[in-house]
C-alpha positions as CSV (number, residue, x, y, z in Angstrom):
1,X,13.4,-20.8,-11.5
2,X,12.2,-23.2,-8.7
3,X,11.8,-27.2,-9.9
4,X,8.7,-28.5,-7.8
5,X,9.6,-32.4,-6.8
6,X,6.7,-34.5,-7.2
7,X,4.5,-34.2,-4.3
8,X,0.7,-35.0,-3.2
9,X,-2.1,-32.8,-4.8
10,X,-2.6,-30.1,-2.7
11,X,-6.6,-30.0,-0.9
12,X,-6.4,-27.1,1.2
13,X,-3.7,-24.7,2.5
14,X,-1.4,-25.7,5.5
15,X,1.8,-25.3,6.8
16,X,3.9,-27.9,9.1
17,X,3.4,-27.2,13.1
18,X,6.9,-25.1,13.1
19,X,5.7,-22.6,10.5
20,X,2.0,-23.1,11.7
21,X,3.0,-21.6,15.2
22,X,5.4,-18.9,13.8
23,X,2.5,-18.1,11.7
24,X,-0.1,-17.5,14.1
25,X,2.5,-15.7,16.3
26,X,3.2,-13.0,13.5
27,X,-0.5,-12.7,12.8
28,X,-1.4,-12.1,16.1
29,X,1.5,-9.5,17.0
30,X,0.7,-7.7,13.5
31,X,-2.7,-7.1,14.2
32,X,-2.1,-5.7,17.9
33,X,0.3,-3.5,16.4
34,X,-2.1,-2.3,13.7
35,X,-4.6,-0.8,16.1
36,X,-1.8,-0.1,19.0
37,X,-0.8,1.8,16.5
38,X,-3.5,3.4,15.1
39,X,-4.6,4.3,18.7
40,X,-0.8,5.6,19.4
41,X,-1.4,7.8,16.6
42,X,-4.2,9.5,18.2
43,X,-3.1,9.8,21.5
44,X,0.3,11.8,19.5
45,X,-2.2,13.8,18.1
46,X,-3.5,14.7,21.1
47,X,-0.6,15.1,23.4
48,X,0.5,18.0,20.0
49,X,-2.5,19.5,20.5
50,X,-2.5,19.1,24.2
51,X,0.7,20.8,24.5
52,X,0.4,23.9,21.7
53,X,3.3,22.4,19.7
54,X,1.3,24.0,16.5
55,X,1.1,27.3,17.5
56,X,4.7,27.3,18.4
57,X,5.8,25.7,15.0
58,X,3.0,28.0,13.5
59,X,4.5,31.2,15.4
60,X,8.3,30.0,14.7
61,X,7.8,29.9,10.6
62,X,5.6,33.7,10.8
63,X,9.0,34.8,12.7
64,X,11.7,33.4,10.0
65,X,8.8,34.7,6.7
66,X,5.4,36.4,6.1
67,X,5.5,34.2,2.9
68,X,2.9,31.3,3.8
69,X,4.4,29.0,1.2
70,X,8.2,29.2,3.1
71,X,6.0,29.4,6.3
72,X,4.6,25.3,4.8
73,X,8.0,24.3,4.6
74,X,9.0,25.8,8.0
75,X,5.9,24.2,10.1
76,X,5.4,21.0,7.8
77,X,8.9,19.1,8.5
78,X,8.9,20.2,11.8
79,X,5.0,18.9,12.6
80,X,6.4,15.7,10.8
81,X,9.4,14.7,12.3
82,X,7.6,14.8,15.6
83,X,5.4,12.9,14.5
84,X,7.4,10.1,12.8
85,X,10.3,10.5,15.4
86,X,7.7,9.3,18.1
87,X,6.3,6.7,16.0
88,X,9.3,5.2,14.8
89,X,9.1,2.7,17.4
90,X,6.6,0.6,16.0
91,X,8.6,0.6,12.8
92,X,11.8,-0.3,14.3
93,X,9.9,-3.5,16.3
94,X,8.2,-4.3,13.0
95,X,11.4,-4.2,10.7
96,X,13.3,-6.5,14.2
97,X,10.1,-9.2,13.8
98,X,10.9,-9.3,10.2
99,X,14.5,-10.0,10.7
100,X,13.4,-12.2,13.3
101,X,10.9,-14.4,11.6
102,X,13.2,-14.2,8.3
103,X,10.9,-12.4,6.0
104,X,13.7,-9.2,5.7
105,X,17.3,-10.0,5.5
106,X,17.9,-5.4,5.2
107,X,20.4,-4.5,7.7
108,X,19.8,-1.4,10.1
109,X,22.0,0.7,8.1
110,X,20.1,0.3,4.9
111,X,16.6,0.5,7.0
112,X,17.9,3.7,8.6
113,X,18.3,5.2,4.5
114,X,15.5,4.3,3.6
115,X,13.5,5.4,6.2
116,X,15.6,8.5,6.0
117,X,14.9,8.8,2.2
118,X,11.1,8.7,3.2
119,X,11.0,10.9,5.4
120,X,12.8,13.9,3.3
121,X,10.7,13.1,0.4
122,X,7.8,13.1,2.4
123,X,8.5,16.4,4.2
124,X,9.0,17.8,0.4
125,X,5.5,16.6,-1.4
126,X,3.6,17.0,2.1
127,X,4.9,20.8,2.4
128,X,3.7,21.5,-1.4
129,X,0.3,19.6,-0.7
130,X,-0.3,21.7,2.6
131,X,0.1,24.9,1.3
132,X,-2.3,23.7,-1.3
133,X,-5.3,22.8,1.0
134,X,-4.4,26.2,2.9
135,X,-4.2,28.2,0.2
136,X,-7.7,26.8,-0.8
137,X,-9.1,26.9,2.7
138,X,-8.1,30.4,2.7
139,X,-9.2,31.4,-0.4
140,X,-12.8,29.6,0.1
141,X,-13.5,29.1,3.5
142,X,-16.9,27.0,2.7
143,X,-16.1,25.6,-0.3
144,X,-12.2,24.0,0.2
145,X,-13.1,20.6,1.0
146,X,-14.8,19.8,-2.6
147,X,-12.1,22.2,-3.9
148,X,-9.6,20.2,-2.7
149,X,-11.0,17.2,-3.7
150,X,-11.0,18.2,-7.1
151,X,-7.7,18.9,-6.9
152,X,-6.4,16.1,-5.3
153,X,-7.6,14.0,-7.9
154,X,-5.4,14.7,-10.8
155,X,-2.4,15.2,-8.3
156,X,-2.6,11.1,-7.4
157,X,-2.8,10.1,-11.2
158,X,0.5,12.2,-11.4
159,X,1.9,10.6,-8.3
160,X,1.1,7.3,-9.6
161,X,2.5,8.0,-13.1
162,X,5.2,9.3,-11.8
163,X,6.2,6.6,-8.9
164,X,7.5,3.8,-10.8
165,X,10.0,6.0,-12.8
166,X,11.0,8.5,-10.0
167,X,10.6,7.4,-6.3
168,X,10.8,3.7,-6.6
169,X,14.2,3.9,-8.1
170,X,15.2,5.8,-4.6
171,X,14.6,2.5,-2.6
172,X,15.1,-0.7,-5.1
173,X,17.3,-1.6,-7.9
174,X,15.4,-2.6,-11.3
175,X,16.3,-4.2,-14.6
176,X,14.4,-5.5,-17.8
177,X,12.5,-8.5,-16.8
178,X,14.4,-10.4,-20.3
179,X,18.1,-9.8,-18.8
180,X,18.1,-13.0,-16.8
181,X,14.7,-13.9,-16.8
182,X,13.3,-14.2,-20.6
183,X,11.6,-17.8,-19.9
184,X,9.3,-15.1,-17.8
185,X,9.3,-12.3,-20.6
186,X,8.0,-15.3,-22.5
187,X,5.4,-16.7,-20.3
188,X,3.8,-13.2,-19.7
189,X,3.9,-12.6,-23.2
190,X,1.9,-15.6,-24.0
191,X,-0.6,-14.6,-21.3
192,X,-1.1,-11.7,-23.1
193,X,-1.6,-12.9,-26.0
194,X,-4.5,-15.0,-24.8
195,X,-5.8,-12.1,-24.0
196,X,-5.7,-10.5,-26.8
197,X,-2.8,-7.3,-25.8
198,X,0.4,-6.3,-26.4
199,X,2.7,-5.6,-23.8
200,X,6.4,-5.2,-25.0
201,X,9.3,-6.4,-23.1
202,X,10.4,-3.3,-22.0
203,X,7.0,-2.8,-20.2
204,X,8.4,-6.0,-17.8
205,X,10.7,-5.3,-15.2
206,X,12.9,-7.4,-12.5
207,X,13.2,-6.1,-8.7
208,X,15.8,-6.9,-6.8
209,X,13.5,-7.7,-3.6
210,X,16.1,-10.4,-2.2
211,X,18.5,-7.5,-1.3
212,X,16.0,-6.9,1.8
213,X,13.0,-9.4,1.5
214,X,12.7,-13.2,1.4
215,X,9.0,-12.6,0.0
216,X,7.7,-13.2,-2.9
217,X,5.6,-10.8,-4.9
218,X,4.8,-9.3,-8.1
219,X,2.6,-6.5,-9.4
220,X,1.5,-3.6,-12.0
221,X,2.0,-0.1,-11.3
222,X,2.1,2.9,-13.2
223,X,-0.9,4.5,-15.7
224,X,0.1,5.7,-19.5
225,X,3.9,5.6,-20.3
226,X,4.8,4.3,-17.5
227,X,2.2,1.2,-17.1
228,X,4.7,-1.8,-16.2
229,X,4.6,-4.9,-14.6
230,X,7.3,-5.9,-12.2
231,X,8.1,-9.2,-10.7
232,X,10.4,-9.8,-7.6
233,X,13.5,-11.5,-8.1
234,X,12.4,-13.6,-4.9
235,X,9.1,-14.8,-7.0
236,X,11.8,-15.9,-9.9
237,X,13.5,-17.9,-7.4
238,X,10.6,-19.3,-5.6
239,X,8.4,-20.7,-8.1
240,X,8.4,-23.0,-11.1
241,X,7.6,-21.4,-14.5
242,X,4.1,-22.4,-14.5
243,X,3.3,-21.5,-11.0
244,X,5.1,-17.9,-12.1
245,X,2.8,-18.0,-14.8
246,X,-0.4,-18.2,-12.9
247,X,1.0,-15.3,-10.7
248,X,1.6,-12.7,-14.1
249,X,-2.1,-14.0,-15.3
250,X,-3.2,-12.6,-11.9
251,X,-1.0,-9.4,-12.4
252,X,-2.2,-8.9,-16.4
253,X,-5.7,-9.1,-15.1
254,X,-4.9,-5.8,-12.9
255,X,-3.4,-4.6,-16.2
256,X,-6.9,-5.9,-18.6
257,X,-9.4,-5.0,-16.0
258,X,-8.2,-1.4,-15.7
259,X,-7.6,-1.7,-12.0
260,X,-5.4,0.9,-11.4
261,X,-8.3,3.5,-12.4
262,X,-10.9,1.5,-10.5
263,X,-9.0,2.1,-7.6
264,X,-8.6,5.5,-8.0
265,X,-12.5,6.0,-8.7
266,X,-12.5,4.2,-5.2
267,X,-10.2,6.5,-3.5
268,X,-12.0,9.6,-5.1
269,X,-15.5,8.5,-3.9
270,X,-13.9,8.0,-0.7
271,X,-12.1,10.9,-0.8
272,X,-14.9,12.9,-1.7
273,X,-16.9,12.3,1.7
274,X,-14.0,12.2,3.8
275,X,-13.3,15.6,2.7
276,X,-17.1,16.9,3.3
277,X,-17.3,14.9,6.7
278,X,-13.7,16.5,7.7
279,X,-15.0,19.7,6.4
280,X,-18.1,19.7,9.0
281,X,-16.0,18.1,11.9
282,X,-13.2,20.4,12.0
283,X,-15.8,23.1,12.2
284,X,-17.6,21.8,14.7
285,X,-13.9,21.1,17.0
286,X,-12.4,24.7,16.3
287,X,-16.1,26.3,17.2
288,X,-15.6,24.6,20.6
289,X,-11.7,23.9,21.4
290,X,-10.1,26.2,18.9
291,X,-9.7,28.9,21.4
292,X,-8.8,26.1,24.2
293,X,-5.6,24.9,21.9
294,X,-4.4,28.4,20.9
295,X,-5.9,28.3,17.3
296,X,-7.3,30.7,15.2
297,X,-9.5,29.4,12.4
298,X,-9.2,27.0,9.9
299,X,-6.7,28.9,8.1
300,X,-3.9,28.9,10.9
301,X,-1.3,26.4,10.2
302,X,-2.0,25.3,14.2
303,X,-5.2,23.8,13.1
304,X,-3.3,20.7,10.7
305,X,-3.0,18.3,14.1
306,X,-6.8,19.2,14.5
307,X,-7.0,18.3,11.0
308,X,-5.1,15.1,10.7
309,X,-6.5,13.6,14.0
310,X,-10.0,14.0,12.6
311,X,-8.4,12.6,9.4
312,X,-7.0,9.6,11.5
313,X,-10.4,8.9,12.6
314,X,-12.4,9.3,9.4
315,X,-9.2,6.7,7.8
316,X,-8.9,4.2,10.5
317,X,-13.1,3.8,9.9
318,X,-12.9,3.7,5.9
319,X,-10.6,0.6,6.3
320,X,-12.9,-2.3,5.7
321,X,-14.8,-0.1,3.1
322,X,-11.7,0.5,1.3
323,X,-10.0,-3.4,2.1
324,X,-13.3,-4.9,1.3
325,X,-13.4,-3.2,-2.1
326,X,-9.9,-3.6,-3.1
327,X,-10.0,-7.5,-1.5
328,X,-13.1,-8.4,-4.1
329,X,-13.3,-6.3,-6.6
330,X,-9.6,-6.1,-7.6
331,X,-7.7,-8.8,-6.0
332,X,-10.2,-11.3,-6.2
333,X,-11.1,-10.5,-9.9
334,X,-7.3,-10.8,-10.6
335,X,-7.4,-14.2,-9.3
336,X,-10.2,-15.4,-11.6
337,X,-8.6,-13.8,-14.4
338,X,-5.6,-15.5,-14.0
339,X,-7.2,-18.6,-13.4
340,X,-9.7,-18.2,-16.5
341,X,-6.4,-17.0,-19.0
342,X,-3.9,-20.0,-17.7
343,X,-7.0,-22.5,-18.0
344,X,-6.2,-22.6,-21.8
345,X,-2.3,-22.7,-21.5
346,X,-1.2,-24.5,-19.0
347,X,-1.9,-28.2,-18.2
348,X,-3.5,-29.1,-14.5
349,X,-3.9,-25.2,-14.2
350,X,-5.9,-25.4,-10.3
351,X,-3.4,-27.1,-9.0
352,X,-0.5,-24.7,-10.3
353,X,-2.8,-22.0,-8.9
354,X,-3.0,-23.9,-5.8
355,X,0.9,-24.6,-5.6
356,X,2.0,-21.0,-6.1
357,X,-0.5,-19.5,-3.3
358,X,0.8,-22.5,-1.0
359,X,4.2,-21.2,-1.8
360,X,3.6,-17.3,-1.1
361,X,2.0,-18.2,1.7
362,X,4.7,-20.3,3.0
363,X,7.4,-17.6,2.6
364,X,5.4,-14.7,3.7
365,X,3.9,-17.4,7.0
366,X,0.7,-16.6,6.0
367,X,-1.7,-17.6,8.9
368,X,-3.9,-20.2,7.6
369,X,-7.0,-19.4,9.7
370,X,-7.5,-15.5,10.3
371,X,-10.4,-13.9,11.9
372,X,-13.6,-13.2,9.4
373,X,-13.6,-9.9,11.4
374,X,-9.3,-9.3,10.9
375,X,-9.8,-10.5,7.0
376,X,-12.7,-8.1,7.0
377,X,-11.0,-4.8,8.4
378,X,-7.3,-5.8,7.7
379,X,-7.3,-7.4,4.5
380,X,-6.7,-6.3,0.8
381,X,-6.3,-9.3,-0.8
382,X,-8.7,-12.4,-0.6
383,X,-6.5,-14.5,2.7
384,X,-4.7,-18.1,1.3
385,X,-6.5,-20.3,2.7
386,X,-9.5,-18.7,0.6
387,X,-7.4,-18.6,-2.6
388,X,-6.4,-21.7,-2.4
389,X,-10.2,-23.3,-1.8
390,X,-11.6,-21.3,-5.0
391,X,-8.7,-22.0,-7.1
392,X,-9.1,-25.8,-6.5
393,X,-13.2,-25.6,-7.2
394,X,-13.0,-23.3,-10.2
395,X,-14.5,-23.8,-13.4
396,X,-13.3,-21.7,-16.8
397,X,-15.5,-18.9,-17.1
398,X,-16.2,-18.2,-14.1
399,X,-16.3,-14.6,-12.2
């Protein structure tokens, strides 16, 4: 663990001009590339539409089977690896700024895997989850939207029951928290204690983040058997044990306050009107354009650009709904929590609080002032600078 040398109290967050300007460089690079890219996105969807690439990826799988659920795995990876293969520029210049503002230290060959790895599993789950939706839109034409919502439901509490055990394993490298790190083990198990749970040491996990990261981060995952909490090995390196501390408090609070399942009731009530508003626009496009782009009815496989392009638009809009809830009714909660449970255990507690965030912000160059209107729309947790301020003004108890 990191020793902290004596320094002055902190009063705010701040970086030194060289890490100010890198900061404010990155910031203002990522958020172009978040709505070049969003708008990118579109435009791809278009151009697929534009040029009938579904109903010649549609007509190619009805050649090779008349089965529709090989016909899904037929039309699926080949709509997706257009896709991706024409967006992968904007994650090869966002894995090259990392490099080049030190926040990854992954070579190309091991970005290459795992983007590789992504993409497979991704053809694999999305081919099973399309044939679902067509096999419900087929089966009730009116109806499939609140059908599928009900379905998708229990399909991402598998999927996040099942990630931390199956598919993050694919990418990183973990190991019980109390291998190298039981001074952690220990200072998690007291926060729990304080607040009144049990969580075993086996429940606590170590990621090996430093092998492409020089971030810090830690976080819960998982629902049931698999609930855990897992710390980077970058956060063990980073930050003194009391500053650590302060970070699992935040991380048990996720675990106390259910937050896992408030996010999910999130995502289903979001879900549930982006189905019924997708349901009534993709209606609306294939009663005017469907014949224009060679498509046949909401059934046809050539109607999933149509589909995901009005999907695009009904996501990139429930952003700040989604960020806002997530930034202040999970992120922000954790924060109190883990101020309210180190309050009683460890001594000077805001300024710990304060320390650690000055710290993640540091690594990550957190920009120290970001637009109201970025933090509203971009933002899932609470930004430093505002983490920093209520975490030197809080008072125990507090929500």
């Amino acid at each position: 663990m990191q020793v902290r040398a004596s320094a002055a109290p902190i009063t705010h967050y701040s970086l030194p001009p060289d890490l100010l300007a890198k900061s404010h460089a990155l910031y203002t690079v990522r958020t172009t590339m978040h709505f070049a890219e969003t708008i990118y996105g579109i435009i791809l969807l278009l151009l697929v539409l534009r040029f009938h690439l579904g109903p010649k990826f549609r007509d190619l799988a009805e050649r090779v089977t008349r089965i529709r659920f090989f016909q899904a795995f037929i039309f699926v990876p080949l709509f997706t690896i257009v896709i991706d293969v024409l967006s992968l520029p904007f994650g090869l210049y966002s894995h090259r700024l990392s490099l080049a503002y030190g926040l990854s230290v992954q070579r190309w060959g091991s970005w290459f895997w795992d983007w590789t790895k992504s993409e497979l599993i991704g053809m694999f789950i999305g081919s099973l989850l399309i044939w679902l939706l067509y096999w419900l839109i087929r089966k009730s034409p009116q109806r499939w939207w609140f059908y599928a919502w009900l379905v998708i439901m229990p399909i991402m509490v598998f999927f996040v029951w099942v990630i931390p055990v199956v598919l993050d394993p694919i990418f990183d490298h973990f190991e019980p928290l109390s291998k190298d790190h039981m001074e952690l083990v220990e200072a998690t198990q007291k926060i729990a204690k304080a607040a009144g749970v049990d969580i075993s040491s086996d429940r606590m996990f170590l990621m090996k983040a430093s092998e492409k990261v020089t971030t810090a981060n830690a976080y819960v995952t998982g629902v049931g058997s698999t609930n855990r909490v897992v710390v980077w090995d970058t956060t063990a390196k980073q930050l003194t044990v009391p500053e650590a501390t302060f970070v699992l408090g935040h991380e048990m609070g996720h675990y106390v306050l259910h937050h896992i399942y408030k996010g999910l009731a999130c995502a289903s009530i979001l879900l549930f009107f982006g189905f019924w508003i997708a349901f009534h626009l993709i209606r609306a496009f294939l009663s005017r354009w469907g014949a224009h782009f060679n498509i046949r009815d909401i059934a046809d496989w050539a109607s999933l650009p149509a589909l995901m392009l009005i999907a695009s638009l009904i996501g990139f809009l429930a952003e700040p709904i989604s960020n806002t809830f997530i930034r202040t009714q999970i992120e922000h909660k954790a924060d109190v929590y883990g101020l309210n449970i180190t309050s009683g255990i460890t001594p000077d507690y805001r300024q710990v609080a304060a320390q650690s965030f000055q710290s993640l912000g540091e690594h990550s160059l957190s920009y120290p002032y970001p637009s109201k209107l970025m933090v509203f729309w971009l933002y899932d947790h609470p930004d430093i600078s505002s983490r920093v301020d209520f975490a030197l003004h809080f008072e125990p108890g507090q929500q």
